[in-house]
Biopython code that builds the backbone (N, CA, C, O; Angstrom):
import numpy as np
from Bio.PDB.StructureBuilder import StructureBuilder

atoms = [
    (1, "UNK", "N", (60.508, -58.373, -49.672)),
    (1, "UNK", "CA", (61.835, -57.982, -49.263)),
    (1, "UNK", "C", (62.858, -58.884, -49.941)),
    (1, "UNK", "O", (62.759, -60.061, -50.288)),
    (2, "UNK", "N", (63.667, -58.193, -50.019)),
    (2, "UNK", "CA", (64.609, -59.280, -51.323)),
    (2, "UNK", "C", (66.017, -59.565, -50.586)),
    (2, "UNK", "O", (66.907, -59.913, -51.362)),
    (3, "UNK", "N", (66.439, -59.462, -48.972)),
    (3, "UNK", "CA", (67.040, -59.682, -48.875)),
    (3, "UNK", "C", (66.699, -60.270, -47.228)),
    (3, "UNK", "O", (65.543, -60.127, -46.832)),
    (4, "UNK", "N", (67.539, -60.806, -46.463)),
    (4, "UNK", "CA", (67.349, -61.517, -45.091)),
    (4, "UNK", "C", (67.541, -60.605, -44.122)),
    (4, "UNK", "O", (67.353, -60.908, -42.944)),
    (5, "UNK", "N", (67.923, -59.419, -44.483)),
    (5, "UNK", "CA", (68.619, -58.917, -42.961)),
    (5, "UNK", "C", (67.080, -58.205, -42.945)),
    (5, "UNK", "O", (66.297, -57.847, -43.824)),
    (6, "UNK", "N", (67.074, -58.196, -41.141)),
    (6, "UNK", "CA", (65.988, -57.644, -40.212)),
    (6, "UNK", "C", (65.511, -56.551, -40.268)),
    (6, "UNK", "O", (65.150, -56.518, -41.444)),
    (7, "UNK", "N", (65.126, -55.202, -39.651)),
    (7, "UNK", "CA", (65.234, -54.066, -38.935)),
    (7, "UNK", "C", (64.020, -53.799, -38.160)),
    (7, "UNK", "O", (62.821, -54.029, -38.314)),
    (8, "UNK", "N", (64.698, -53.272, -37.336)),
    (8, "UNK", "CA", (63.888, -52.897, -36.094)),
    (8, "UNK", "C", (63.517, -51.698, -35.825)),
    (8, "UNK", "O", (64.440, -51.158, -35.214)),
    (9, "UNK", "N", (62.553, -50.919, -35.975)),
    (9, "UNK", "CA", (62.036, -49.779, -35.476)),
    (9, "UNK", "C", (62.047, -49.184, -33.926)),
    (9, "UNK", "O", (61.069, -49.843, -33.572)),
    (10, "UNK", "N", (62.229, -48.806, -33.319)),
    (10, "UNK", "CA", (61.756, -48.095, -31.986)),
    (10, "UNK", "C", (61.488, -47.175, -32.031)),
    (10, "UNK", "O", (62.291, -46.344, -32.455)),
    (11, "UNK", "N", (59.804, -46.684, -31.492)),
    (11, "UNK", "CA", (59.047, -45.200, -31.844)),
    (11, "UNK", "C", (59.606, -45.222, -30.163)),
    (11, "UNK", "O", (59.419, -45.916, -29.163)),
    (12, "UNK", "N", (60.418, -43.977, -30.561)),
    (12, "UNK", "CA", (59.765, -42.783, -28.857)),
    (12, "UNK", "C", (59.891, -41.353, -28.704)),
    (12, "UNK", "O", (60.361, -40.535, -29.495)),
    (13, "UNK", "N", (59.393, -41.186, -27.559)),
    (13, "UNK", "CA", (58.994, -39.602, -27.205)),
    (13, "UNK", "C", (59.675, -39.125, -26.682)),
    (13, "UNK", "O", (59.380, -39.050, -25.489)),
    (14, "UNK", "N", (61.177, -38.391, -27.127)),
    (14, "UNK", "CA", (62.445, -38.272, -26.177)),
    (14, "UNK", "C", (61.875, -37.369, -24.649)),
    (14, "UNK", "O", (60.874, -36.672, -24.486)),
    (15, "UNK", "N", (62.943, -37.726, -23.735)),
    (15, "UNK", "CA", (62.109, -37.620, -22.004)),
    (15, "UNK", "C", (61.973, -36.270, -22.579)),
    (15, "UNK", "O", (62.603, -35.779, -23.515)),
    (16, "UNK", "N", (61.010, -35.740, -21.834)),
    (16, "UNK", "CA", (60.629, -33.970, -21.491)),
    (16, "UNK", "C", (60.202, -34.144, -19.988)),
    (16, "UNK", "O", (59.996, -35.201, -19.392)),
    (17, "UNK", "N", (60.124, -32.941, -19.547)),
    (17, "UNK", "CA", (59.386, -32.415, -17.989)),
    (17, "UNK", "C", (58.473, -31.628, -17.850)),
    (17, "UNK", "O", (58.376, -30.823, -16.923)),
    (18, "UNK", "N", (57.580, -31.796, -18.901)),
    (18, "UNK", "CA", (56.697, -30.598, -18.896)),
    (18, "UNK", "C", (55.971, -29.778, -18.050)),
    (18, "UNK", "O", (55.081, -28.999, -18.390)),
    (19, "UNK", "N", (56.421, -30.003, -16.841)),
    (19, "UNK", "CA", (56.185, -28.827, -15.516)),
    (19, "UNK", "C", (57.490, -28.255, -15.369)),
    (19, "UNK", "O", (57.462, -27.143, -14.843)),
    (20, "UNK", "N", (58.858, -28.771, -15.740)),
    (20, "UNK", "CA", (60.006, -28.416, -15.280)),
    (20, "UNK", "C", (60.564, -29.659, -14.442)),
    (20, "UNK", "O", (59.598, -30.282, -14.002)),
    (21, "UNK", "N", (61.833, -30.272, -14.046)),
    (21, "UNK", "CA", (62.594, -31.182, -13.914)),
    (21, "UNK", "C", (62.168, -31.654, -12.442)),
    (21, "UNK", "O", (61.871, -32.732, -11.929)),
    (22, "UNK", "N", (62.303, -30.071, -11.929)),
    (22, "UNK", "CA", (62.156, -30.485, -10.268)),
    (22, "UNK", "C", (60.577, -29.877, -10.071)),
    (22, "UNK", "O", (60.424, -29.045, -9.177)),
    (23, "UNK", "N", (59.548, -30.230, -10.789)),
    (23, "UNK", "CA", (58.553, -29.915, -10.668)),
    (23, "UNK", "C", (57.942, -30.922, -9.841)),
    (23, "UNK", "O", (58.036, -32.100, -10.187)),
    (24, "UNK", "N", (57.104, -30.487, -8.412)),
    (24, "UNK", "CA", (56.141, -31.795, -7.904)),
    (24, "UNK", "C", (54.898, -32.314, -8.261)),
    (24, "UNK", "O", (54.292, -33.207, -7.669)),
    (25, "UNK", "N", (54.433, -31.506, -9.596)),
    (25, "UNK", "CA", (53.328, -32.087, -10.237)),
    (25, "UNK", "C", (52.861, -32.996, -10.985)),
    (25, "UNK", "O", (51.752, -33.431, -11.295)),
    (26, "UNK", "N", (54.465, -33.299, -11.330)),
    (26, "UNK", "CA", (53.906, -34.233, -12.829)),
    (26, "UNK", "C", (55.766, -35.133, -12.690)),
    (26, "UNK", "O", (56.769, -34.788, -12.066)),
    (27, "UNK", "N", (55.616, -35.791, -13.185)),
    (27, "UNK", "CA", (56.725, -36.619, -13.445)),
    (27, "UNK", "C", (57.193, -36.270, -14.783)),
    (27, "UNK", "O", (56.670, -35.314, -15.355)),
    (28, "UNK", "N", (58.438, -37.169, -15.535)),
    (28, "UNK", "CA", (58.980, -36.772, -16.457)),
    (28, "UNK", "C", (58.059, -38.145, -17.580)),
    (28, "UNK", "O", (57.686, -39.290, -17.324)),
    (29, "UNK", "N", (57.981, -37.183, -18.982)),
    (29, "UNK", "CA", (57.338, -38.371, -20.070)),
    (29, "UNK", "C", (58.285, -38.706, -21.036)),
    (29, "UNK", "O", (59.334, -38.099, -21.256)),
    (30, "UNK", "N", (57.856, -39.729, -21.620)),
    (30, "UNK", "CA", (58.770, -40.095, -22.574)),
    (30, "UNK", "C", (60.336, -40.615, -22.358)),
    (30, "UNK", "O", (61.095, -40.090, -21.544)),
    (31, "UNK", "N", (60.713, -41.775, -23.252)),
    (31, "UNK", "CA", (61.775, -42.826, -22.565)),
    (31, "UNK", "C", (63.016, -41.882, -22.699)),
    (31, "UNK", "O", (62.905, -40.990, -23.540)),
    (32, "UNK", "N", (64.400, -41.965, -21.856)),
    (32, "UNK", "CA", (65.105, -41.484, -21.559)),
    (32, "UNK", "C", (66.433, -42.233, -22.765)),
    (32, "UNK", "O", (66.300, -43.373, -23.211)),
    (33, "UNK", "N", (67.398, -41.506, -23.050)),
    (33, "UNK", "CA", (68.320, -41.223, -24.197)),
    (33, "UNK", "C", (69.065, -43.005, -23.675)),
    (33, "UNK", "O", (69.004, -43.909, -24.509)),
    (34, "UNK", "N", (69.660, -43.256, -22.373)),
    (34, "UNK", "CA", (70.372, -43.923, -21.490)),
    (34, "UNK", "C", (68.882, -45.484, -21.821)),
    (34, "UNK", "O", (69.119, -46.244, -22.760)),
    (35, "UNK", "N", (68.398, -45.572, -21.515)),
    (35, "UNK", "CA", (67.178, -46.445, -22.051)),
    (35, "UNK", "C", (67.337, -46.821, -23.308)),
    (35, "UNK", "O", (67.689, -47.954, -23.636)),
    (36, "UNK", "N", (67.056, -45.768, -24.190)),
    (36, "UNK", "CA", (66.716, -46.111, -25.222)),
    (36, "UNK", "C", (68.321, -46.819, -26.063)),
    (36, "UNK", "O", (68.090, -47.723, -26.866)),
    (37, "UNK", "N", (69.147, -46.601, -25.961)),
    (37, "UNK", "CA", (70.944, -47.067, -26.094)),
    (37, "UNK", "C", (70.976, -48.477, -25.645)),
    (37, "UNK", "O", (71.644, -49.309, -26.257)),
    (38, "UNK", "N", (70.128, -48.837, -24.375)),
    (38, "UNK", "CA", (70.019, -50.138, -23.714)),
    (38, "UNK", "C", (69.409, -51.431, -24.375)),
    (38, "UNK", "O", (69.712, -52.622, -24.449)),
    (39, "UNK", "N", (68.189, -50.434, -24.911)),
    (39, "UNK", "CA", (67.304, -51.331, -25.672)),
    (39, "UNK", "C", (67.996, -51.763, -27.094)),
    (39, "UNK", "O", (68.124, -52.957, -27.364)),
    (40, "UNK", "N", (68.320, -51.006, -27.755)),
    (40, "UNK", "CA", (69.166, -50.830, -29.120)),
    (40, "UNK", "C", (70.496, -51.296, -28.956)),
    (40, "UNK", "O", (70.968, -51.578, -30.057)),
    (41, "UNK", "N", (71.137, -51.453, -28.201)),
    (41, "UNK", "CA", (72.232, -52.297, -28.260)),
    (41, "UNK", "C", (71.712, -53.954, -28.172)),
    (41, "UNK", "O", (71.745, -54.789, -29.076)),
    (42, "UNK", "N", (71.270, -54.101, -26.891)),
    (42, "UNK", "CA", (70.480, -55.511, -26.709)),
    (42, "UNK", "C", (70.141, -56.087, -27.894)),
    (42, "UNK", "O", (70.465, -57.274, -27.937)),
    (43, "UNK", "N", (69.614, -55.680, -28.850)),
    (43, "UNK", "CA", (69.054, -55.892, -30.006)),
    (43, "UNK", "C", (69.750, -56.050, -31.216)),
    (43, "UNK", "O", (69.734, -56.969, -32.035)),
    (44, "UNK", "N", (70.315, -55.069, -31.182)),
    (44, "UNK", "CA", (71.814, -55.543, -32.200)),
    (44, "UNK", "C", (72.441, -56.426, -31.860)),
    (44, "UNK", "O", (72.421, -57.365, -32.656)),
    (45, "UNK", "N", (73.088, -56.581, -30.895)),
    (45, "UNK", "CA", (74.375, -57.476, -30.186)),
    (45, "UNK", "C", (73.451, -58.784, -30.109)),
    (45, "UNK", "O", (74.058, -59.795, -30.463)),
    (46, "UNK", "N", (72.051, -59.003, -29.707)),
    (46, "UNK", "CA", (71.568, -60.776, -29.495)),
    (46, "UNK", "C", (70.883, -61.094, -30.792)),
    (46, "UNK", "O", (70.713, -62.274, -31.097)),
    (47, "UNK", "N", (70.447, -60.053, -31.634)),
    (47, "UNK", "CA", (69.265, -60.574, -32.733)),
    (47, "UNK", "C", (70.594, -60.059, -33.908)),
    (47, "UNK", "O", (70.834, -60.900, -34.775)),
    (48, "UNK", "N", (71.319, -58.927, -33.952)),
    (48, "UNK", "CA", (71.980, -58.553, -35.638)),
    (48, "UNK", "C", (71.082, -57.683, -36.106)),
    (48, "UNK", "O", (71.220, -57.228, -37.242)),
    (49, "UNK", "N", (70.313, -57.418, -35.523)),
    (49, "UNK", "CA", (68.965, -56.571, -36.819)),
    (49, "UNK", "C", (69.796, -55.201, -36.620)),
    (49, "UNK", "O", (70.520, -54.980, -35.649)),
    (50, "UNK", "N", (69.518, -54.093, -37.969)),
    (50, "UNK", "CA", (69.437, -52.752, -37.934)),
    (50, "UNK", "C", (68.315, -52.648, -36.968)),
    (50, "UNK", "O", (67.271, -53.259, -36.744)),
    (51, "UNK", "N", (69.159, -51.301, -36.334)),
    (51, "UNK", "CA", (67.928, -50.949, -35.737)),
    (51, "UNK", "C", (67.829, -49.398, -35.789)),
    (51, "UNK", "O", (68.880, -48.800, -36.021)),
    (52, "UNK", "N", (66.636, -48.639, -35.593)),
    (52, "UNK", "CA", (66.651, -47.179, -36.238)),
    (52, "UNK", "C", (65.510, -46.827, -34.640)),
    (52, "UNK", "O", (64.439, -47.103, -34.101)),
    (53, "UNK", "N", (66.432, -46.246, -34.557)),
    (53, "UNK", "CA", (65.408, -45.321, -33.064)),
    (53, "UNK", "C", (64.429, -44.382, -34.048)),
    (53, "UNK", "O", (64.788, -44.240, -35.217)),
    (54, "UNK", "N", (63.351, -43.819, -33.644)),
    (54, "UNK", "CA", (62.523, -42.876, -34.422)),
    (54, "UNK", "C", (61.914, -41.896, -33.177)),
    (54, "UNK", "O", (61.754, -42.149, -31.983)),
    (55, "UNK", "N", (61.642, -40.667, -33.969)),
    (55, "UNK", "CA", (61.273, -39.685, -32.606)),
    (55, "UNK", "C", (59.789, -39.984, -33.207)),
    (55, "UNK", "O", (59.822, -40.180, -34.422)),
    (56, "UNK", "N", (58.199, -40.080, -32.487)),
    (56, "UNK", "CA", (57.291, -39.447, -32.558)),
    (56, "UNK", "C", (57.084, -37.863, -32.751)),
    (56, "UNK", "O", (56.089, -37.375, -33.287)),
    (57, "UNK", "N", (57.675, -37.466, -32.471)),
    (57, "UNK", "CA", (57.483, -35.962, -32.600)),
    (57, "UNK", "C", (57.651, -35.871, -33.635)),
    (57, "UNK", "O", (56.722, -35.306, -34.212)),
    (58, "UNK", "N", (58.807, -36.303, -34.521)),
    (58, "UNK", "CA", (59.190, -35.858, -36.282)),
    (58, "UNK", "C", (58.144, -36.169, -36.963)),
    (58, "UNK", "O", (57.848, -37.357, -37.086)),
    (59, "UNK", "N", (57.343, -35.131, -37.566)),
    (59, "UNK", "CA", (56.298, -35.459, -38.224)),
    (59, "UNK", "C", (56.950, -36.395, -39.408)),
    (59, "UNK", "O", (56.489, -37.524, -39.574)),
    (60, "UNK", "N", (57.902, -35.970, -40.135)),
    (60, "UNK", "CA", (58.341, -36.527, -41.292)),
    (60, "UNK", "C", (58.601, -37.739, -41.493)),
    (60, "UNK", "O", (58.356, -38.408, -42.498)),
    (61, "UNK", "N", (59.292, -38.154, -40.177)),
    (61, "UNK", "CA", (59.061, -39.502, -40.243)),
    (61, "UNK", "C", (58.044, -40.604, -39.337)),
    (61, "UNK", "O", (58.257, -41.701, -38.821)),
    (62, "UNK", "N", (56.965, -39.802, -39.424)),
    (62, "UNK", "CA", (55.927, -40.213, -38.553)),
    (62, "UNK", "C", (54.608, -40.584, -39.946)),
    (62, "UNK", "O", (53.698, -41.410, -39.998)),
    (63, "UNK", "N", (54.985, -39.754, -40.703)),
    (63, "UNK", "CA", (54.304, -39.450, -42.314)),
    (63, "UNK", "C", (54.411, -40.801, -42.937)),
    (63, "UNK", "O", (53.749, -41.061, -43.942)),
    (64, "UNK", "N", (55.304, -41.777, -42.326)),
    (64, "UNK", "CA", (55.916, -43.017, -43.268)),
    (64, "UNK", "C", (55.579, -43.689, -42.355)),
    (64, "UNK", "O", (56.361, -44.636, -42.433)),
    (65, "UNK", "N", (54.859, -43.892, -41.410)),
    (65, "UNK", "CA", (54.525, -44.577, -39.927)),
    (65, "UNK", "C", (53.050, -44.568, -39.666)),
    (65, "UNK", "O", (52.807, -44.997, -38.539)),
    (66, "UNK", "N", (52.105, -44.256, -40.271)),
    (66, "UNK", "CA", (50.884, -44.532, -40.514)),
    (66, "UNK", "C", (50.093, -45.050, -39.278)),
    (66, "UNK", "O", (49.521, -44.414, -38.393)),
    (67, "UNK", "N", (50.228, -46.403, -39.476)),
    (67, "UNK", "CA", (50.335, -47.388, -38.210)),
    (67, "UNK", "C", (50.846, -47.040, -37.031)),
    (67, "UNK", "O", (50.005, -47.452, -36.233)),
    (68, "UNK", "N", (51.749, -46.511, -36.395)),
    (68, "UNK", "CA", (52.554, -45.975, -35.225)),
    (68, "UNK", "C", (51.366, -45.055, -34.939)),
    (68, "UNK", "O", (50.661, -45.255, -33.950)),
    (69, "UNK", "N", (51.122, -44.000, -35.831)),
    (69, "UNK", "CA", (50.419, -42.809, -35.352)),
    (69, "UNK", "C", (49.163, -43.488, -35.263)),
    (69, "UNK", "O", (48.488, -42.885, -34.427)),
    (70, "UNK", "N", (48.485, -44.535, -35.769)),
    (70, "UNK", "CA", (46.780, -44.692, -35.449)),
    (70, "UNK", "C", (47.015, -45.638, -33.694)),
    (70, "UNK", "O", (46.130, -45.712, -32.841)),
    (71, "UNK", "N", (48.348, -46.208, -33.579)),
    (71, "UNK", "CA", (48.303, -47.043, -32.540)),
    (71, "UNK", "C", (48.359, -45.583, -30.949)),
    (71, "UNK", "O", (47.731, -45.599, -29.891)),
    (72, "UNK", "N", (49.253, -44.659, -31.415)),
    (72, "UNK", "CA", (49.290, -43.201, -30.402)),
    (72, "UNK", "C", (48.245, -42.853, -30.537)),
    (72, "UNK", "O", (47.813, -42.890, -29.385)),
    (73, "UNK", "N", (47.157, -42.380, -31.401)),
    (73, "UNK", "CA", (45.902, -41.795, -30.795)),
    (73, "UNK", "C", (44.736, -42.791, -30.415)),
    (73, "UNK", "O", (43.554, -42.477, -30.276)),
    (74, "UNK", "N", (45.384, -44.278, -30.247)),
    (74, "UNK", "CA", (44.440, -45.174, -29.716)),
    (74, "UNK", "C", (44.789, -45.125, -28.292)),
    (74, "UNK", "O", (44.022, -44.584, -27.496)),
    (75, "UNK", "N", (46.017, -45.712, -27.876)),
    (75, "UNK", "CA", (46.612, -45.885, -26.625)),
    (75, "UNK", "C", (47.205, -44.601, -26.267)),
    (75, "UNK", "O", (47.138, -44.537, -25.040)),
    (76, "UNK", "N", (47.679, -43.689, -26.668)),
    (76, "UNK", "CA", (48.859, -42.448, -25.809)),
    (76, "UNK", "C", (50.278, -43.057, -26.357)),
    (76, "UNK", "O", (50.787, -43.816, -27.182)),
    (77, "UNK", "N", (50.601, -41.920, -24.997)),
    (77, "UNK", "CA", (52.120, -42.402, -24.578)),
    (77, "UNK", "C", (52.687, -43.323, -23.811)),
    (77, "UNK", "O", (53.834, -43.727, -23.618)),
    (78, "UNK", "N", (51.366, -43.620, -23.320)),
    (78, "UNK", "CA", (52.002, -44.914, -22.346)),
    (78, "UNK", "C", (52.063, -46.082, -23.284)),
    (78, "UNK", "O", (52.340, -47.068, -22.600)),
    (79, "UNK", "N", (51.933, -46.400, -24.498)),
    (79, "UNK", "CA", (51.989, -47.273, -25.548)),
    (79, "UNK", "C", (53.495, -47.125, -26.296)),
    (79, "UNK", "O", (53.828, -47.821, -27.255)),
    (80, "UNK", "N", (54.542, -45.845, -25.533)),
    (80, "UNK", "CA", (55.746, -46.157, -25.841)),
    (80, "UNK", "C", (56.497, -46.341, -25.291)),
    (80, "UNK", "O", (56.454, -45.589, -24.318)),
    (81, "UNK", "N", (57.464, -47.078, -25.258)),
    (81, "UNK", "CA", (58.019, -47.812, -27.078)),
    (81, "UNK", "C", (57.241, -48.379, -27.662)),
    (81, "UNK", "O", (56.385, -48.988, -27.021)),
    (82, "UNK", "N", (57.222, -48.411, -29.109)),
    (82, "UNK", "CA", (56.409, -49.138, -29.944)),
    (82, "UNK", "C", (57.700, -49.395, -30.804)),
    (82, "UNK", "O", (58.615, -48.774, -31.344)),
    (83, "UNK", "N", (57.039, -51.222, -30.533)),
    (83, "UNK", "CA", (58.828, -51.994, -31.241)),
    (83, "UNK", "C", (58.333, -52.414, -32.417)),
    (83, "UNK", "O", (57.441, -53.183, -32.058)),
    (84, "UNK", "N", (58.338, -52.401, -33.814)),
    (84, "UNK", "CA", (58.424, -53.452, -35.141)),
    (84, "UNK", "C", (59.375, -53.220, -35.587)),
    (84, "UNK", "O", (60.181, -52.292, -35.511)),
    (85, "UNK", "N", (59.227, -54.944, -36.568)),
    (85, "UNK", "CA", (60.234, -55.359, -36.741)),
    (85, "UNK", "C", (59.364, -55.527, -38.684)),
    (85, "UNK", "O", (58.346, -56.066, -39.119)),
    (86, "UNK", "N", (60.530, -54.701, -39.305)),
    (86, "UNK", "CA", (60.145, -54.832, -41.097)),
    (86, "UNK", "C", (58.843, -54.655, -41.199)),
    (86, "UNK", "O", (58.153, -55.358, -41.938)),
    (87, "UNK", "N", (58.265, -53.484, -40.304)),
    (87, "UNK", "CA", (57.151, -52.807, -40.329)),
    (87, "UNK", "C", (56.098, -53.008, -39.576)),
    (87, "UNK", "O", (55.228, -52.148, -39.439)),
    (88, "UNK", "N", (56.068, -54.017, -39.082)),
    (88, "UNK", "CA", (55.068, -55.065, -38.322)),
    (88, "UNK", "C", (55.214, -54.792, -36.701)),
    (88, "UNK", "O", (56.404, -54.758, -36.386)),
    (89, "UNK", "N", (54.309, -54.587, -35.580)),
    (89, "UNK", "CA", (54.561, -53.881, -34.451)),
    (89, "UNK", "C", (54.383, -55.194, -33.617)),
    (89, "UNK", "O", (53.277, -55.734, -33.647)),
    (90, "UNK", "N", (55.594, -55.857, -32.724)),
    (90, "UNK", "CA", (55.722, -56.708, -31.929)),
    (90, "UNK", "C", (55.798, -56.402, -30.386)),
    (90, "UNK", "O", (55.705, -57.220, -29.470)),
    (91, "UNK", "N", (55.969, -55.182, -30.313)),
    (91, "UNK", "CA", (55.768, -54.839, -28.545)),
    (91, "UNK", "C", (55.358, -53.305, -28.541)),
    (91, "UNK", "O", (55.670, -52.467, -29.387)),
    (92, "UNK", "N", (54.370, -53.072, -27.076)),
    (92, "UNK", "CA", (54.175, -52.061, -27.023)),
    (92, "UNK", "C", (54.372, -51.504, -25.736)),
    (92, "UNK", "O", (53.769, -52.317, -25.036)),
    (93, "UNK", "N", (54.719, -50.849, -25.155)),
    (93, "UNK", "CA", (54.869, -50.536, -23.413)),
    (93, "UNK", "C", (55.872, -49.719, -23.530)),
    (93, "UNK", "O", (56.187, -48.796, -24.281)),
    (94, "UNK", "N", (56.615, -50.636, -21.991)),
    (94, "UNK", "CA", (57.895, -50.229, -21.926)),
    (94, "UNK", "C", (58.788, -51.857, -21.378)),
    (94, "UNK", "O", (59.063, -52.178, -20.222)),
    (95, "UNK", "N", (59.047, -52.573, -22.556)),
    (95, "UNK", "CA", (59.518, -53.695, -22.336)),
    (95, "UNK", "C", (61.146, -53.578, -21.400)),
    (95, "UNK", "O", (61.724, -52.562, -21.014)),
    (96, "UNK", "N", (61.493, -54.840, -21.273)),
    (96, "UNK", "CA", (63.461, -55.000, -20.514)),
    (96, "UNK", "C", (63.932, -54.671, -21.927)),
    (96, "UNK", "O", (63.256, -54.686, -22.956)),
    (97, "UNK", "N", (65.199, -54.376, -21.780)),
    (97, "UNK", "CA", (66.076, -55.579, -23.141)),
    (97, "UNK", "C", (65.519, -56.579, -23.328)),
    (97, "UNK", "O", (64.814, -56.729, -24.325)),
    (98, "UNK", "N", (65.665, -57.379, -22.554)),
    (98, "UNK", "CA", (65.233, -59.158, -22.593)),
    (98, "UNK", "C", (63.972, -59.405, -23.127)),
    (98, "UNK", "O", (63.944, -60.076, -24.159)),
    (99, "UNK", "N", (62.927, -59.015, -22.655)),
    (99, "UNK", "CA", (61.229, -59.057, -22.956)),
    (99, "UNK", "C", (61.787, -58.727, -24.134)),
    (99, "UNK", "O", (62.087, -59.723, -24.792)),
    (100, "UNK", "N", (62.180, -57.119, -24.932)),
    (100, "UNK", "CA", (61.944, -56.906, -26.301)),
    (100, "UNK", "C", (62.542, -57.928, -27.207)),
    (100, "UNK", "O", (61.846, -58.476, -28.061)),
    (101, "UNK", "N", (63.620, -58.163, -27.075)),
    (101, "UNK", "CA", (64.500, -58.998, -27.668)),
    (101, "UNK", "C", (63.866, -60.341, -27.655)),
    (101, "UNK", "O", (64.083, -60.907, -28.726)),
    (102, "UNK", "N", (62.882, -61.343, -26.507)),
    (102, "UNK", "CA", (62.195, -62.235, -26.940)),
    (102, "UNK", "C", (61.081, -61.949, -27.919)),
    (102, "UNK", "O", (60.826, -62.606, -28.928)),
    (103, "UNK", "N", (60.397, -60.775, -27.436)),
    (103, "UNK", "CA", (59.125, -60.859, -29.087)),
    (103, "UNK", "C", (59.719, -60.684, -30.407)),
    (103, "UNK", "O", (59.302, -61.067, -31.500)),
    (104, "UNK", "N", (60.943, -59.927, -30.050)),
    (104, "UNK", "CA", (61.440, -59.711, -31.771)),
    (104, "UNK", "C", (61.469, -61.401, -32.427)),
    (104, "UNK", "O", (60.782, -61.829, -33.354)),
    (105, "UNK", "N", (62.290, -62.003, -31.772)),
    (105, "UNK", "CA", (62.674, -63.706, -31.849)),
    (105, "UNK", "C", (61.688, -64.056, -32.351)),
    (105, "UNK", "O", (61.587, -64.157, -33.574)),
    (106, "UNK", "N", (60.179, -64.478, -31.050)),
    (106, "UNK", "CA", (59.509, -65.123, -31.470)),
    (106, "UNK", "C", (58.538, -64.529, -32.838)),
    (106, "UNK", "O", (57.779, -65.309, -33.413)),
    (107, "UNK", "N", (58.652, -63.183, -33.241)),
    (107, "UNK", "CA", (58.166, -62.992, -34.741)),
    (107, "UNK", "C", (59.011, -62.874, -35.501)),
    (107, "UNK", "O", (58.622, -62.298, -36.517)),
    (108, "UNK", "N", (60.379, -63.244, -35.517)),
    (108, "UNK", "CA", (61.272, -63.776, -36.787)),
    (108, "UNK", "C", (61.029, -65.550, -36.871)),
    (108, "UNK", "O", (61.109, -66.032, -38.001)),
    (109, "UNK", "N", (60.745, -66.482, -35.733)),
    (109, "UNK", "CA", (60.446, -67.551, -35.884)),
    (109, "UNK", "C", (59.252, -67.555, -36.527)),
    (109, "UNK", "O", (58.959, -68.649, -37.007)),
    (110, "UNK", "N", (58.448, -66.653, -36.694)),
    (110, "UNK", "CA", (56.955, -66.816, -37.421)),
    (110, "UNK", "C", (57.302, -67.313, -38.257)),
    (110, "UNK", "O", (57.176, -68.473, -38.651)),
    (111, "UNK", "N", (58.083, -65.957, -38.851)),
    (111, "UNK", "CA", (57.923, -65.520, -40.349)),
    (111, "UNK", "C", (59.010, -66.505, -41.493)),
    (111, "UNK", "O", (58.997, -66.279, -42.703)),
]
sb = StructureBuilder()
sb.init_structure("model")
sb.init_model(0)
sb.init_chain("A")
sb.init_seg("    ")
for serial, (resi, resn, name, xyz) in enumerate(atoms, 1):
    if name == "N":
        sb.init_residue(resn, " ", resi, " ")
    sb.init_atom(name, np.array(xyz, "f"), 0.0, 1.0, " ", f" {name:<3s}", serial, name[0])
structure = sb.get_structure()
C-alpha cells in the first residue's frame, strides 16, 4: 500500500423478515440501516479510516471478498458484521461502536 490512510470494510445482510415483520415465528435477520450508520460513524469520527459498508447479498462485490464469503459458509449470519480493516478481518459478531473501534486500534498498532 503506498499510502497511510486506513479503510474499513463492514460486510452485512441488510435487516429482512423473512416470515413478514409482525410474524411470530422467526425474528428479523440481518443488521439494521440505524446500526449500521452507528457503527460507521464511530469509526470515522475516533479512528479517520474510510469506511465502505458492503451488502453480502451483492454478488459483485462479494466476487472481490473471497475471504468474507469462505468465513459465511463457515459461521452463517450470525458471523455478521464482519469488520476488516485493508483487507484483513478484525471482528466478527455483532460488536458496540466501542468494541469495533478497539480491535480496529489494536490491529493498526500491529501493523
Amino acid at each position: 500500500m503506498t499510502n497511510n490512510k486506513k479503510t474499513v470494510g463492514i460486510f452485512i445482510m441488510p435487516r429482512e423478515f423473512p416470515c413478514g415483520p409482525q410474524s411470530s415465528c422467526c425474528g428479523p435477520v440481518g443488521q439494521s440501516e440505524e446500526d449500521m450508520q452507528k457503527l460507521k460513524d464511530s469509526i470515522k469520527t475516533q479512528l479517520g479510516c474510510d469506511v465502505e459498508v458492503i451488502s453480502v447479498t451483492d454478488g459483485n462485490q462479494m466476487k472481490n471478498n473471497l475471504q468474507i464469503v469462505r468465513l459465511l459458509r463457515s459461521f452463517g449470519l450470525m458471523s455478521l458484521p464482519i469488520i476488516s480493516l485493508n483487507d484483513e478481518v478484525v471482528s466478527m459478531g455483532n460488536p458496540s461502536p466501542e468494541e469495533a473501534v478497539l480491535a480496529i486500534k489494536e490491529k493498526i498498532t500491529q501493523v
